[in-house]
C-alpha positions as CSV (number, residue, x, y, z in Angstrom):
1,X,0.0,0.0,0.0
2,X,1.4,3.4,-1.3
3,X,1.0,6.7,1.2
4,X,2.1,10.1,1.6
5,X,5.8,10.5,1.7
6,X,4.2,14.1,3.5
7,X,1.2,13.0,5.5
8,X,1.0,9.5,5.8
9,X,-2.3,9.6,4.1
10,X,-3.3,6.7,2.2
11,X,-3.0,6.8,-1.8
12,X,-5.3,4.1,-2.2
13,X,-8.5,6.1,-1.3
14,X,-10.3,7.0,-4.7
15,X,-9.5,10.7,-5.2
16,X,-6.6,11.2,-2.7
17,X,-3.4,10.1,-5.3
18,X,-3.2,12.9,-7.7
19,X,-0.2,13.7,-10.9
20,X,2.4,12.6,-7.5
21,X,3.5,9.2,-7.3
22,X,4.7,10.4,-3.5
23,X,2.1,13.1,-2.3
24,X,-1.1,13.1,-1.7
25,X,-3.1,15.6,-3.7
26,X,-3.7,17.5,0.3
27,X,0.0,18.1,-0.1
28,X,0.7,18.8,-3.6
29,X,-0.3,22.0,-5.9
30,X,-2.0,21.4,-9.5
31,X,0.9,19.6,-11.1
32,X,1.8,17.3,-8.5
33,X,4.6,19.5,-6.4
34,X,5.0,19.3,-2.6
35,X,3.1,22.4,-1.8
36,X,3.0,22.2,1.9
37,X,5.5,23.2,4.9
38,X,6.3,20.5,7.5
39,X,4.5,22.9,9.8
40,X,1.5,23.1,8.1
41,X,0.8,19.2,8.2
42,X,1.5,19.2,11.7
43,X,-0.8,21.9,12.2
44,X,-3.2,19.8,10.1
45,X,-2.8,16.9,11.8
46,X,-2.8,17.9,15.5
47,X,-6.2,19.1,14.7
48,X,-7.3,16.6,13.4
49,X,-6.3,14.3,16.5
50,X,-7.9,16.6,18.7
51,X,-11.4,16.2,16.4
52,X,-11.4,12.0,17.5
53,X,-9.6,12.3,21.0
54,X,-11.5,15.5,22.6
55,X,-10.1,15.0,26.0
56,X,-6.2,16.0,24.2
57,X,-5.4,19.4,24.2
58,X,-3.4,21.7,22.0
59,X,0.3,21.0,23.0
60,X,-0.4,17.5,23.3
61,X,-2.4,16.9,19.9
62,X,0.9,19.0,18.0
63,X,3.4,17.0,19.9
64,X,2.0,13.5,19.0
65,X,1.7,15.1,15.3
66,X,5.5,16.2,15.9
67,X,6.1,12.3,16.8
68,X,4.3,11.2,13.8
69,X,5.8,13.1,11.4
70,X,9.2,12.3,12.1
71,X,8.5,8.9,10.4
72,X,7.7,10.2,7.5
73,X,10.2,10.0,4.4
74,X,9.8,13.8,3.8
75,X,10.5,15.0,7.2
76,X,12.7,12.3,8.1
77,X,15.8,13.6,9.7
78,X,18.8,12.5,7.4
């Protein structure tokens, strides 16, 4: 199963794999080019842990999304 080298979202889901054989079409612009910042996903996600675990608050939610990100290929520390 492909994913985002950005997000981790899945590329499988209909509408989500776009020109980018990498990116999810969240992360990319028109043609298929990262278009986010590593900042902005983990913005992204931290909200959107906080949207199906209520009782986690700001710092937490953009810590775990910190955490999470580091496994990703494009914010993988080299």
């Amino acid at each position: 199963m492909m994913y985002c080298h950005a997000c981790g979202m899945s590329l499988g889901i209909p509408g989500f794999k776009g020109k980018s054989d990498i990116y999810c079409t969240h992360c990319t612009d028109e043609d298929g080019n990262l278009s986010v910042t590593r900042d902005e996903v983990q913005e992204a996600m931290a909200n959107w842990f906080k949207q199906w675990q209520p009782d986690v608050d700001d710092e937490k939610a953009m810590k775990r999304a910190d955490h999470y990100l580091m496994a990703m290929p494009q914010w993988a520390a080299d």
